[in-house]
C-alpha positions, 0 to 999 in steps of 0.5 A: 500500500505504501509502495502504490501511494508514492507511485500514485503520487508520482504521477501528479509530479512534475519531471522536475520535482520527481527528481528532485524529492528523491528518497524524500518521497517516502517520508513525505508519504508516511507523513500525510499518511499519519497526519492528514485526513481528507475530511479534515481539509479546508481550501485556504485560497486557489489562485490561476495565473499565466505568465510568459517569463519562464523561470521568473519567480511571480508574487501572488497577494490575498491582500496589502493592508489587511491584518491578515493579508499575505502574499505568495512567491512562486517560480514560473515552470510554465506559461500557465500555473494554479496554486492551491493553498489547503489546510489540514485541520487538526485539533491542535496544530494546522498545517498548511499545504502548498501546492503549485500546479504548472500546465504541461501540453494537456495535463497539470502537474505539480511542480511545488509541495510544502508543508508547514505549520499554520495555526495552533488552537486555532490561531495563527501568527496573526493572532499570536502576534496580537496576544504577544502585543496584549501581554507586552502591554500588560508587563507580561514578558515571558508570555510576550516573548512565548507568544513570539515564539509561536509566531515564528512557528507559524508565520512562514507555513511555506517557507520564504514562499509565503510571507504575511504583508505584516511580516516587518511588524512583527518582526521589529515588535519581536526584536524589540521584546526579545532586546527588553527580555534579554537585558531583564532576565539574564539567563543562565541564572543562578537560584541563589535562595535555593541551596541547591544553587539549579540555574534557570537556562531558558523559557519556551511554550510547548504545545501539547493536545491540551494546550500550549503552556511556558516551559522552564529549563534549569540546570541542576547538580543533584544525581538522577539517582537521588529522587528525594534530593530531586524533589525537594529541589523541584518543589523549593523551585516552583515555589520561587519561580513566579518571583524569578520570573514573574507572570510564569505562574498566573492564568495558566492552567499548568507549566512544566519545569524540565530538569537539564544535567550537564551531561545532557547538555554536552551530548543531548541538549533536546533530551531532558526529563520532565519531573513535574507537571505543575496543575495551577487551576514538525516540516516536510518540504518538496520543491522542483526549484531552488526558490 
């Protein structure tokens, strides 16, 4: 079944695409087999146009002063081209799915295929970006810069293929906040109160069916070995952390604390343990061109 799925697939690709997905065909296919669902489908937007300048690289735009307003770049493969923009609706995450057809004699064929995150919980970088500006206003800068996080996540579904017309907004805000978190919150940060001495490393949101909520990143010399002297690093440490860094803990229905050894670092930096849930109340790319 797999092996008829890529030979089905195959026949909607162009020559150039064909050639250039290589084995990165059989991924791709074990990814929409796990993940997308046809009932799940939504049309975005579909766009037909015609150009002679083969080999140029054309822009298509939903819209120029719109808050949600973004434009799509594309090569022109041949004189005529449809471009459909899909999403795949799941429960928490929605990716976006790119297609850019070219007409070759009789028959359409795909030249481009992109997948890529579009919206978490139903918002996309457009409202995070809106949620980051409210939470800035409010002081909340953990958030902000979290929120800003997710905006990266989801502002380029397409890669440099789709941009939002308010990309350089939200880009100056970004640096703005991450310049005022970075001078306020000097990471990695010593516990000082805690005899233990863990150091904060880093913050980020982490999306999970339930929601997405802070994560926290610490440091700590105590053996893996010795639960008891874990524990109570972990729990001095919740209690600390809404002044360390303060609005982590509020209006939030839980957040996680990761624990880090050094070792980890040195050899799995992604490889961390999650000793406490806290209750309070991916990218597959298919291109024919180098674009």
């Amino acid at each position: 079944m797999h092996l008829l799925k890529i030979i089905l697939l195959k026949e909607v690709f162009s020559a150039e695409l064909e050639k250039k997905s290589g084995s990165e065909i059989n991924a791709f296919v074990e990814t929409v087999h796990e993940n997308f669902k046809p009932k799940d489908y939504s049309i975005l937007d579909e766009y037909l146009g015609s150009n002679s300048a083969i080999g140029s690289i054309v822009v298509a735009m939903k819209g120029i002063s719109g808050e949600s307003d973004y434009k799509i770049s594309y090569p022109v493969l041949t004189k005529e081209t449809y471009i459909s923009l899909i999403i795949n609706n799941g429960s928490a995450k929605s990716e976006l799915v790119t297609c850019v057809y070219g007409k070759y004699g009789s028959d359409w064929k795909l030249t481009v295929l992109k997948i890529g995150d579009f919206s978490y919980f139903g918002k996309t970088a457009i409202d995070f970006y809106k949620q980051a500006k409210a939470n800035y206003e409010k002081g909340n800068l953990i958030d902000a810069a979290n929120d800003i996080v997710m905006i990266q996540r989801t502002a380029t579904p397409a890669g440099d293929m789709f941009h939002y017309q308010s990309a350089e907004t939200m880009s100056a805000f970004a640096n703005n906040v991450f310049a005022e978190v970075n001078a306020k919150f000097v990471l990695p940060k010593k516990v000082e109160e805690i005899k233990t001495s863990p150091q904060i490393l880093n913050v980020s949101p982490i999306a999970m069916e339930e929601g997405i909520y802070p994560t926290i990143g610490y440091l700590s010399k105590i053996d893996l070995k010795d639960t008891v002297a874990l524990k109570k690093e972990n729990d001095e440490l919740q209690k600390a952390i809404g002044k360390i860094l303060p609005g982590i803990d509020k209006g939030k229905s839980m957040f996680f604390l990761r624990r880090i050894t050094k070792s980890q670092m040195g050899r799995h930096p992604l490889r961390v343990m999650v000793l406490y849930l806290k209750l309070l109340n991916s990218k597959v790319i298919l291109n024919s061109t180098n674009a």
